[in-house]
Each structure stands twice: as structure tokens, then as C-alpha cells.
C-alpha positions in Angstrom: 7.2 30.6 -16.7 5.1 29.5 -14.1 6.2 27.2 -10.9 4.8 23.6 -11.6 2.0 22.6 -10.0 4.3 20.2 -7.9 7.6 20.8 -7.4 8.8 17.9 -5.7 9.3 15.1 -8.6 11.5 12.7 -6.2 8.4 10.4 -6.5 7.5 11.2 -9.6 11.2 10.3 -11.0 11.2 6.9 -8.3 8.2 5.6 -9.9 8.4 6.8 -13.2 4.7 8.2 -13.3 3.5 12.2 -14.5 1.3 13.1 -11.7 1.6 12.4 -7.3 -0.8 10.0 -7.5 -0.4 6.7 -5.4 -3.8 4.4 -6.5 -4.5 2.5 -2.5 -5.0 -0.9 -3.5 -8.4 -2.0 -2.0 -8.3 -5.9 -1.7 -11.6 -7.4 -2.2 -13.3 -4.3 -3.8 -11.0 -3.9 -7.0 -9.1 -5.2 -9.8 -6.8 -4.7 -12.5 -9.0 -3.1 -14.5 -8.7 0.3 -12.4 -4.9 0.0 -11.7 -4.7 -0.2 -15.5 -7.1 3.3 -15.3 -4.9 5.0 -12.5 -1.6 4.1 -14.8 -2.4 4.9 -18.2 -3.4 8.5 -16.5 0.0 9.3 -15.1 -0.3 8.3 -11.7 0.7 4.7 -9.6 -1.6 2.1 -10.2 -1.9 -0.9 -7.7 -3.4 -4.3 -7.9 -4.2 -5.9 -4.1 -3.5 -9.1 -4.4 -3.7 -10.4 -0.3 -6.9 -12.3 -1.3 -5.8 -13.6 -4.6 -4.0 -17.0 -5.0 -0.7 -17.1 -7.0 -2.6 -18.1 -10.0 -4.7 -15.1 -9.5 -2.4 -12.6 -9.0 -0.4 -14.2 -12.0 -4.0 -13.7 -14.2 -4.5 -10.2 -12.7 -0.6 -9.0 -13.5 -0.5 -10.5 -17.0 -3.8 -8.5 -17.8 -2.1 -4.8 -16.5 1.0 -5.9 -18.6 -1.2 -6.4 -21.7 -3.1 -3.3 -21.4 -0.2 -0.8 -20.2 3.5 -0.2 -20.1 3.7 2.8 -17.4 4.6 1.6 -13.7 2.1 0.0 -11.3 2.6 -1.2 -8.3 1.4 -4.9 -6.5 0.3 -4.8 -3.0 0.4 -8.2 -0.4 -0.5 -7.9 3.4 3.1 -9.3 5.0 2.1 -9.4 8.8 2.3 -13.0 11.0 -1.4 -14.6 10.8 -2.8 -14.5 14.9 -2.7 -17.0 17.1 -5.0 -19.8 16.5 -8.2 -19.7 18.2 -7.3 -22.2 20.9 -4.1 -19.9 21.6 -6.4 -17.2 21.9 -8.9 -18.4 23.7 -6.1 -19.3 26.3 -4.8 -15.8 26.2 -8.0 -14.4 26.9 -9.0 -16.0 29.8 -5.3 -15.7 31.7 -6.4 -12.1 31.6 -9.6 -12.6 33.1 -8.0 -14.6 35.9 -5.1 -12.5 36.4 -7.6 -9.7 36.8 -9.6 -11.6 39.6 -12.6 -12.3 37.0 -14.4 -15.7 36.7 -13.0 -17.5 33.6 -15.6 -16.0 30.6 -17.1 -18.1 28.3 -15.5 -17.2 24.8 -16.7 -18.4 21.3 -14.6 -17.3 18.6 -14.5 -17.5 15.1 -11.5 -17.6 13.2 -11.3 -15.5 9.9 -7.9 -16.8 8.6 
């Protein structure tokens, strides 16, 4: 009998999947349609969902529970949004001063 291909099946048995295979969630380039690919193969599926409202995500998680039954998982970004640009702006130039610079002129754009 041969030694399986992966011995380890901690994650296997955790997730409930057949192969080692975590899908990375890439928000803003994919859907459900591959998570629903990565987990009827065996592995862990994952729908980003950090640029989907609830409603969204809701449509998007409904449509992997119609088309599979096998595990997959749903990814959010949880980190605290920056400092506004005003905040910022402030911030920036205390470093400036602090390092015996001239205030600089900043323009930002906020992306949040």
C-alpha cells in the first residue's frame, strides 16, 4: 500500500474537503461561480465578499448553496478603515515639521 499523497489530513478533516486545497478569495476579480468550481473538486472554495454589499454577498452565498453541498469558505477584510484624509493630511505634515522640513503641499485622494 502506498503512503498517501498527503499525509496530514488535519485540514482535510477541519474543513471537510478531499484534497489541501485553500481557493484565495480574490475580491473584485471573482465570483461564486469559481468557489462553486474549487468545491465541487475536493478542495476549499471562497467567495470575497469585502466589495460586495450584504445583499450581494446574500445573492452570491445563496447561488454556491444551490449549486454545491461540500464546504466553502466566505472571506471579509476586518481591519479599521484609515484615518480620514484631513487626519492624514495633519499627520503628514507634523512629520515634515518635526523633521525640520517646510510644510509640503499634499493632495490626497481617499479610496474608502
Amino acid at each position: 500500500m502506498s503512503e498517501p499523497m498527503w499525509p496530514d489530513r488535519r485540514i482535510l478533516d477541519l474543513f471537510g474537503i478531499e484534497h489541501p486545497i485553500i481557493q484565495a478569495p480574490m475580491a473584485g476579480a471573482q465570483g461564486s461561480a469559481l468557489a462553486i468550481a474549487v468545491s465541487e473538486a475536493g478542495g476549499l472554495g471562497s467567495l470575497p465578499c469585502a466589495l460586495l454589499s450584504t445583499m450581494q454577498a446574500r445573492n452570491e452565498i445563496q447561488i454556491i448553496r444551490q449549486h454545491t453541498d461540500k464546504p466553502f469558505n466566505v472571506n471579509f477584510f476586518c481591519h479599521q478603515s484609515p484615518p480620514t484624509d484631513a487626519v492624514r493630511a495633519q499627520a503628514v505634515g507634523r512629520d515634515h515639521i518635526a523633521a525640520g522640513e517646510k510644510t509640503p503641499t499634499i493632495a490626497i485622494m481617499s479610496i474608502v
